[in-house]
N, C-alpha and C positions, 0 to 999 in steps of 0.2 A: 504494500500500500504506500501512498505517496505521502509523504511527513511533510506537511506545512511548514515545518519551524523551518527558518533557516540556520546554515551549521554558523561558525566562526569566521570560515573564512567568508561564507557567501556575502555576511552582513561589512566583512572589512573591503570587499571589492565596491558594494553598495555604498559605502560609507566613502572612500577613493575617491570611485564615479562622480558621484553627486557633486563633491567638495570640487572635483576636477571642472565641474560643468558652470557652477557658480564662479569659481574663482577664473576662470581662461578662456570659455566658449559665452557665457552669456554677455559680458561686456562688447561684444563686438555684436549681437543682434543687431541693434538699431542700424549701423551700418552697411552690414550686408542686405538688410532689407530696404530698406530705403535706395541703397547706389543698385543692388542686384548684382554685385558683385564682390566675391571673396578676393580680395589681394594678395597675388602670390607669395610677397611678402612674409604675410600673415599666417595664411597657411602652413609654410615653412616653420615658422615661429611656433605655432601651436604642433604641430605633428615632432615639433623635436622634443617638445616638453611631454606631448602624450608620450613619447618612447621613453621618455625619465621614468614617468612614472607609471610605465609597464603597464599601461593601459592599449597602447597598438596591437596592432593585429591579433587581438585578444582571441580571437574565433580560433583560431590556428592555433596547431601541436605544439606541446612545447620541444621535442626530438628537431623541428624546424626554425624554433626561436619565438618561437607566440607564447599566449601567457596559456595555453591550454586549458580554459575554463569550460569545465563541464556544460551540457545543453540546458540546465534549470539555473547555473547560473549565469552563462552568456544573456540568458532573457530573463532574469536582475538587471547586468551589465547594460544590453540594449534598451531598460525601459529608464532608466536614469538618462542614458544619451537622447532619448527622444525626448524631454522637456527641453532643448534647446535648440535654434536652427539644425535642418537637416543638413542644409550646406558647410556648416560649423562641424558637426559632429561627424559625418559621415568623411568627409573628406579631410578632416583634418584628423580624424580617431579611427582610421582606418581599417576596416575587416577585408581580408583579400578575398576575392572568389576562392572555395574551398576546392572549387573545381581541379587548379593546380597542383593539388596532391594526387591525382592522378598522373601525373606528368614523371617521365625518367628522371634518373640521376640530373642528366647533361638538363632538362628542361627543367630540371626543380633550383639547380644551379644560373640556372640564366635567367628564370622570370620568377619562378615562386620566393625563393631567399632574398634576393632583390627589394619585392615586396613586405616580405614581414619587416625586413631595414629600413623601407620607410626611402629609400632608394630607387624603385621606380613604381608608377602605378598601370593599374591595368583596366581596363575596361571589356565589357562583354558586349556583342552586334549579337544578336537574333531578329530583333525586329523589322517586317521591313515595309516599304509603301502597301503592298496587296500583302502581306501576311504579317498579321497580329497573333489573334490567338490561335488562328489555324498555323502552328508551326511548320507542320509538310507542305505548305502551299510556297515554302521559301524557294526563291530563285537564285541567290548566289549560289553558282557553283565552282567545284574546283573538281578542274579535270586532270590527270596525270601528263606529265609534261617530265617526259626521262626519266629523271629520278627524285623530281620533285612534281610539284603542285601550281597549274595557273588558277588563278580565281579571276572570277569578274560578276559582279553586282553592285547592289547599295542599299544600306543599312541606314535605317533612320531612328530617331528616339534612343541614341544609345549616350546614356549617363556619362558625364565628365571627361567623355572621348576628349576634347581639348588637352586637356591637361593629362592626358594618359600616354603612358610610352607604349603602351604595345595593347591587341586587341585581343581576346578568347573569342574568336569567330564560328557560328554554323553557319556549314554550307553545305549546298547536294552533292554527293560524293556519285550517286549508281541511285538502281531500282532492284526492288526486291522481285521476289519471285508475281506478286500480286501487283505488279506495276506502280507499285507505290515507292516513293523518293525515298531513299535512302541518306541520311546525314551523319557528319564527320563534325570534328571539332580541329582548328587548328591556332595556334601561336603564333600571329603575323606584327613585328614591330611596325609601327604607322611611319617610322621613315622610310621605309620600304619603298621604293619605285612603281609609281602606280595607283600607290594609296592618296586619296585626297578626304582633305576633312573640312568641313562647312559649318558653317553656323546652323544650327536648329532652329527650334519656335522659342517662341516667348511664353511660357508656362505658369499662369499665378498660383502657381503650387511650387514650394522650396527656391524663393527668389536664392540666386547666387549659386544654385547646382545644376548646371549647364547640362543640355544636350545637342547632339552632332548629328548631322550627316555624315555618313563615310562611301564612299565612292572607290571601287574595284576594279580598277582599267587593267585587267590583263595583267595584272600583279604573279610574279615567280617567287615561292615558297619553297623550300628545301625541302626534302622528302619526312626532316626529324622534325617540320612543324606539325604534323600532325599529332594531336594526344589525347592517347588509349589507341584505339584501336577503328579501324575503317570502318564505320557505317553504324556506330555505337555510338554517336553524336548525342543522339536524344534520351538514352540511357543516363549521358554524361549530363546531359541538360537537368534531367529530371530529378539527380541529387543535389546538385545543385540549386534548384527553385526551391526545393523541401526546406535548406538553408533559410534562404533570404527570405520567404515566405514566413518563416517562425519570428525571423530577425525583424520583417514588416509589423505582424506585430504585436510585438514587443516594444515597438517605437510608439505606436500607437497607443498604446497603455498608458506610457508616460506622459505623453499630451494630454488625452484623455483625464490623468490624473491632476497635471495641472490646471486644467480649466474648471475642473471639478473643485478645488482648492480655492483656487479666482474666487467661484461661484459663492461658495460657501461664506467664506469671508464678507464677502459685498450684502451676501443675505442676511448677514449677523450684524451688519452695521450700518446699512445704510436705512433711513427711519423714511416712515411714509404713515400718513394718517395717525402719526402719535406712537406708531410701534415699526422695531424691524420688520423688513418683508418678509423674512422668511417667515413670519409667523403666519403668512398669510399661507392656502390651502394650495394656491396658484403656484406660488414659489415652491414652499414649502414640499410641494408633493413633485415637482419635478425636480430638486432636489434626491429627493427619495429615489425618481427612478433611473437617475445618473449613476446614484454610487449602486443601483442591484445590477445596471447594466454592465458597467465597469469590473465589479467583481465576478460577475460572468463569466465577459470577456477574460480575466486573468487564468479564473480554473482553469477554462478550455486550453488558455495558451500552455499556461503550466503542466499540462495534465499532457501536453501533445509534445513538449520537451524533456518531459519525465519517459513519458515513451521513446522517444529519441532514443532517450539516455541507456533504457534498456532495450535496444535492438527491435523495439515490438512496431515499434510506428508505423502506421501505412498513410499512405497517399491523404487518403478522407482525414484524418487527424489532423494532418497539419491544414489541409485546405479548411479544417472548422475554426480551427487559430484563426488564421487569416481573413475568414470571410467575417467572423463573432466582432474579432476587436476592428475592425477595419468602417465596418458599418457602426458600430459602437461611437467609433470616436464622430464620427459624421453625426449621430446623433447629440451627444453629450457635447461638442462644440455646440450648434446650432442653440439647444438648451442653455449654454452662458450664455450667447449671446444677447438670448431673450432675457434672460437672468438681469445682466445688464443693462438693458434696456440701448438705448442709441450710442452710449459710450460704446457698447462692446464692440461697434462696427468702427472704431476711430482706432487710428494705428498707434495711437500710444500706448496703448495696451497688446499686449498679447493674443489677444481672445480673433482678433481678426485675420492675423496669421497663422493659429492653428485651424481656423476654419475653413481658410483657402486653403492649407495643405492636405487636409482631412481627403479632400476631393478626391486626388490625384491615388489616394491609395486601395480604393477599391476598384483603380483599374491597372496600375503597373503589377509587375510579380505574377499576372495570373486576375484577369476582372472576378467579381463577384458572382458575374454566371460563370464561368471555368470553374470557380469553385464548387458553388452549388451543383455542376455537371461531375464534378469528380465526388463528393457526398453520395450524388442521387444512384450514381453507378454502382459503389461503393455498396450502397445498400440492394440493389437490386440484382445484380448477378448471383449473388449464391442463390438467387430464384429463379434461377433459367434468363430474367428477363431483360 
């Protein structure tokens, strides 16, 4: 059974976090949100400090130089990093894609160690103009060229490509026996000849965390960019999401907790008709259904990282993380901000930046129908249906 309590260390990572968040990433909010842009600079600045204090690449083994925190407390860890910009935390307290521990000797030496150092970043292209969540509908392919790999397409929506030295790319490799695409994963550095990178959209979700266009002119890849194995791509894909999908949220919690805390305060103090509002039935009762939703959302998540933890996890667990807290926060933003009344929607608060960000997360990682399709599957095949 799953022990609530946390151990020693879990509460001294929690306690790390937190102090890390207030004391290095929140003073710089107002900045990134307002300019929309994180300063290289800055960046730098904090990511040398997160490796002081062995909060980097937290996600990652410690055999590879990560702080190797278990799955129930990595999502502690993530839910502290999410009360603060995503652009602050994410990029500057870096988790590498876990994906690269599949990678060789020669490949864990040239892109995975790199990153837990804090030395180069990486980014991941799946997505692309005609294919979202239909992943087999992708067009980049990479065909065999000698003893290496051409590729050519274009990749869009993919996260802080700008600032990333090298990509984790799927591409069509072949067709299986049923005619359907088969896909590869490959390690292609963006200086590469060929590669071209572009500006993306303007997203009011996570001002200052950039996305790219990437563009595949005929690009030559070495035969050892490929990692794992040919046509295993979406196997490779699919550990991976299970990751970031629990790490989503777990982000979400945080926020979540934060606007919950806003809320509470403001209802406890602020007076209307001769008494605080929260004594009122209005407040007071959405109040109430913040913190049952919230708590919810935490079991689920926790209860689907404890699975993790012990090898039991399938697919549906983590997509109910994901889809519980993800709509959760969407709910309980919206709720401060009525909480608040017309302040909540004014940028000097908080409340109106988590509920722009709130948006964006029940559609990247995987939208809220993918999940609900992977749920509904989940429970209806062992019935034939």
């Amino acid at each position: 059974m799953f022990d609530f309590a946390m151990t020693d260390e879990q509460r001294s990572v929690v306690e790390v976090t937190r102090a890390f968040v207030a004391r290095e990433l929140r003073p710089h909010e107002e900045e990134v949100e307002r300019s929309g842009v994180l300063r290289p600079e800055l960046a730098a600045d904090i990511r040398a400090k997160a490796l002081a204090a062995g909060l980097y690449a937290a996600n990652m083994p410690e055999e590879v130089g990560g702080a190797g925190l278990d799955p129930i407390t990595l999502v502690l860890f993530e839910k502290e990093l999410g009360k603060t910009s995503y652009a602050l935390q994410y990029t500057c307290v870096a988790r590498p894609s876990n994906i690269l521990l599949a990678g060789t000797e020669e490949q864990r030496e040239r892109f995975l160690l790199p990153c837990v150092r804090a030395e180069r970043v990486e980014c991941l292209a799946m997505t692309e103009p005609e294919a979202g969540s239909d992943v087999r509908a992708i067009r980049t392919r990479a065909v065999r060229n000698g003893s290496g790999w051409r590729i050519r397409g274009t990749k869009h929506f993919i996260s802080h490509a700008d600032e990333s030295d090298f990509v984790i790319l799927l591409a069509r490799t072949g067709t299986d026996d049923t005619g359907r695409g088969t896909m590869s994963i490959f390690l292609v550095d963006l200086d590469t000849p060929g590669v071209h990178r572009r500006h993306g959209y303007r997203s009011v979700s996570h001002r200052g965390y950039t996305n790219s266009i990437l563009d595949f002119e005929d690009v030559h890849v070495p035969g050892d960019a490929l990692l794992g194995e040919e046509g295993q791509g979406l196997e490779l894909a699919g550990r991976w999401l299970g990751a970031t999908r629990l790490q989503v949220a777990a982000t979400c919690l945080g926020r979540a907790d934060l606007a919950l805390e806003l809320s509470r305060a403001h209802a406890a103090s602020r007076v209307q008709f001769g008494q605080p509002i929260g004594r009122f039935q209005g407040v007071g009762f959405k109040l109430a259904d913040m913190a049952t939703e919230l708590r919810a959302a935490e079991l689920v998540t926790l209860h689907a990282a404890w699975k993790v933890a012990q090898g039991t996890a399938a697919d549906a667990d983590i997509a109910m993380a994901k889809l519980k807290a993800t709509e959760m926060l969407a709910m309980v933003a919206d709720e401060a901000i009525q909480i608040h009344g017309g302040m909540g929607l004014m940028d000097e608060m908080p409340l109106e930046r988590i509920w722009r960000d709130a948006r964006i997360e029940r559609i990247w990682d995987g939208t809220s129908e993918i999940q609900r399709h992977i749920i509904s599957r989940s429970l209806l095949r062992p019935l034939g249906a």
